[in-house]
Every structure is written in C-alpha cells, then in structure tokens.
N, C-alpha and C positions, 0 to 999 in steps of 0.2 A: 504493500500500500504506500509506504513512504520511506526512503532513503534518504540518508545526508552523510555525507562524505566531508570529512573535512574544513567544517566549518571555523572558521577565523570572522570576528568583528571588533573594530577597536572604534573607540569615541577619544578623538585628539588623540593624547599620548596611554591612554585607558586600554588594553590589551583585554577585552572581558571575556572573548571566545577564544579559546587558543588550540584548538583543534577536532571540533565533536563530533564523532562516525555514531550513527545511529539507524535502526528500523524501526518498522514498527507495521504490524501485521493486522491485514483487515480483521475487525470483529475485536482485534485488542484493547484495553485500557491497560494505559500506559501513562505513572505519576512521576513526576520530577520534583523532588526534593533537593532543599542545600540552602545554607546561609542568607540572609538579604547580601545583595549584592554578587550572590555569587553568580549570575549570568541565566539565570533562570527563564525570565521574562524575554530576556535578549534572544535569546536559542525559542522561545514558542513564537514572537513576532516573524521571525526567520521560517522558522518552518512553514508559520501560517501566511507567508508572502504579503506580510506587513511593511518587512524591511528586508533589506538584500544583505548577503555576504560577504564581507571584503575578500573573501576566499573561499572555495570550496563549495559544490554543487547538493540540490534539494531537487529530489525527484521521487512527484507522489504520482499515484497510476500512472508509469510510465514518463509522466512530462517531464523533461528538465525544465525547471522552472527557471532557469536565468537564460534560456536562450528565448525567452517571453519578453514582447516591448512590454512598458508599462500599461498600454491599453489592454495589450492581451490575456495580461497577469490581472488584472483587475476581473477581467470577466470569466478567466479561470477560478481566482477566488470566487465569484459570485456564484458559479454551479458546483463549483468543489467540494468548497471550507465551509465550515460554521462554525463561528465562535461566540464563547461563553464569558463574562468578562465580572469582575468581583463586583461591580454597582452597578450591572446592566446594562446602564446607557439605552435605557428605552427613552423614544420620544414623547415628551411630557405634555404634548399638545393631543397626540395622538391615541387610539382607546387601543387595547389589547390586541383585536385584530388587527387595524392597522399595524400597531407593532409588527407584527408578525409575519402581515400578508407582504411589508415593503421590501424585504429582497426579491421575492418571487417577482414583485412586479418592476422593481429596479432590471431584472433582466427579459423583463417582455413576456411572460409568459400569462397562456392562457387565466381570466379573471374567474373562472367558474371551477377551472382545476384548482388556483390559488385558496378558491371560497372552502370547496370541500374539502382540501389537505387540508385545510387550516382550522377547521370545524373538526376534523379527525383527530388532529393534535390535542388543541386544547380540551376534548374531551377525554382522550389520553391522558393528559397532566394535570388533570381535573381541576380546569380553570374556566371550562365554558358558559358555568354564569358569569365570571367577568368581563363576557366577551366585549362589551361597550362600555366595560369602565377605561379609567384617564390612570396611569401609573400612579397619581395620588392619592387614588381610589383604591389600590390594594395593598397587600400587606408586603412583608419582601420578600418572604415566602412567594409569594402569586407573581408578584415580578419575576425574581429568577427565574420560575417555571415560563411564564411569557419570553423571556430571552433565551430559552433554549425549546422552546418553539418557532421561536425564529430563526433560531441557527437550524434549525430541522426541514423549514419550509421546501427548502431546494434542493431535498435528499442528498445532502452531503457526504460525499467518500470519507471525509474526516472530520470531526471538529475540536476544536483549542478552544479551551479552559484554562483563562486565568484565575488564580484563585477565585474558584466560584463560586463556594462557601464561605467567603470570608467575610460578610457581609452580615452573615445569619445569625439569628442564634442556635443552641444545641442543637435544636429538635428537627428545623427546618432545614438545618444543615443533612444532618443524618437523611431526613427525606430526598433530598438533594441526591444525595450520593445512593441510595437504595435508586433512583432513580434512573440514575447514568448506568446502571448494570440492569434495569430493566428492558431499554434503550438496548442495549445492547443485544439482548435474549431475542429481543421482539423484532428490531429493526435491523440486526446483525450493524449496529452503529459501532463506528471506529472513536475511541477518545485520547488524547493527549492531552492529561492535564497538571498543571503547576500548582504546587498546593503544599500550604503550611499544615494542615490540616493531617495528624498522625492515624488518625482511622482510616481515612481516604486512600492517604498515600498506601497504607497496608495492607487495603481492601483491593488495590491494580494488581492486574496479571503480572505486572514488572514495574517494580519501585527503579526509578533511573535518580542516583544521587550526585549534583554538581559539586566541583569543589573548585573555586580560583581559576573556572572556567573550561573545566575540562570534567571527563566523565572520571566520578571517584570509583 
C-alpha cells in the first residue's frame, strides 16, 4: 500500500528526518510513537503528501508521489488520502454533512453518490441525527466522528491520523480508537496514525517508534 525509502527533511539548519525506510500494508494500522519533537508529525505530513522530501521517495498504490506536479498531487491526495487531524478542523459555518460531503464534491463527483455514502457513514458512526447541526452544535466526540467521515467520503486507500485523540476525553477517546479497528474489519481501511496516546499506540498491528529522526 505505501513505501518510503529514504526519507530526509531539514527546516534551515534542523536535520528532523534523517533517513526513514518504511511500509505499511493494506488493511494495516500502523502507530508512530516518540518524543515531541522527535519528527513524528514531519514523517505523517510527508507520507500524507502534505509536504515533500528533501530526499528520498513515497510510493502509495504504486505512484511515486514526487514524480506528481503539485496539481496532480493534490488531486491524488483528494481520491487517495484521508486524514484525521487532533481539532478536526471542521468548517464552522458548515452543518455535518456538509462537512463531510466537501471532499467528494471538491473532486467533482457525483451529488446523489456523495448524499448516500455520506448518509451511510454517518449512520455508521452514529452521528446521523447530527446531520444538520453546525460543529458548535456537537460535542467533540461527534466532531471527530464527522472528521473521519470525511476522511472516508472518497474511499481512501489510506488515511493519516494526527493525534486524533488528543483532543478527547477518556471515554471518547477509547471510542475513537474501538472505532478505527472497526473501520478496518468493515471497510478493510488502511490507518497510519501519530499518537501520544499508550493504549492506541498498543492496540496497532505495528507500534513504529521515532527517535532524533530516525526509526528506533
């Protein structure tokens, strides 16, 4: 599903990536643990073709992603990736479905496929009486469920998970993560995700720990 070879990225004189060979196998979850600071976030933007490598190649189903202009990498990520992110970043103007429906429609697709995956989902994540509340309107629990509704909208071969618990408390956390290996049973969903969070990271098929930018 996803390769990285070799990965190097410095910020100025900041060396934070200093070489990291990695896979990661459809259907897998897969946690990245290590230090603040320790390149964590740097190595999931990368993979997730947020940001590029100063070094060294990322190839998920087959694409080399740096032989992509930035138009075509954008629209790669938009059928590819789906990410999960620790405050959502849902739009605050917008009600639930929106939320949700706006990648599928950011890349043109059909509005009546959009309606019923998206009607599917949030009834999967058992959020479809929210469907026309405002993110004000819900708890954070029901948010992060809406943001990873949205990462799902566009049947994604992967999605990246920034600490996406990090936000929560206990309980909602815990559901959270029962959630992402639901996801996975049901939907044969791929996860990579960054996470301070000790249950989480214990509960992946493969704990990945950084140390000073390299794989420990």
């Amino acid at each position: 599903m996803l390769k990285a070879v070799n990965i190097h990225k410095s910020y100025n004189k900041l060396h934070v990536l200093k070489g990291i060979d990695l896979e990661v196998n459809e259907g897998e979850i897969v946690s990245i643990v290590g230090a603040s600071g320790a390149g964590k976030s740097t190595l999931l933007h990368i993979l997730g073709t947020l940001d590029r490598p100063d070094l060294g190649s990322v190839n998920i189903r087959n694409t080399p992603l740096e032989s992509l202009s930035e138009d075509k990498l954008a629209q790669f990520r938009n059928h590819h990736i789906g990410f999960v992110f620790q405050f959502h970043n849902l739009l605050p103007e917008f009600t639930a479905f929106e939320n949700i429906c706006l990648p599928a429609m950011i890349g043109n697709r059909n509005f009546n496929e959009i309606e019923e995956k998206a009607n599917t989902l949030m009834k999967m994540l058992g959020i479809f009486e929210r469907k026309a509340h405002k993110p004000s309107e819900m708890s954070g629990g029901e948010q992060q469920r809406t943001a990873v509704a949205r990462a799902l909208i566009n049947s994604p071969a992967i999605i990246f998970a920034d600490e996406p618990s990090g936000n929560l408390d206990s309980q909602n956390a815990e559901e959270l993560h029962r959630l992402f290996f639901r996801l996975r049973t049901e939907l044969k969903q791929t996860f990579v995700i960054v996470t301070h969070n000790f249950n989480l990271a214990e509960m992946a098929d493969r704990k990945i720990t950084i140390i000073d930018g390299k794989i420990g």
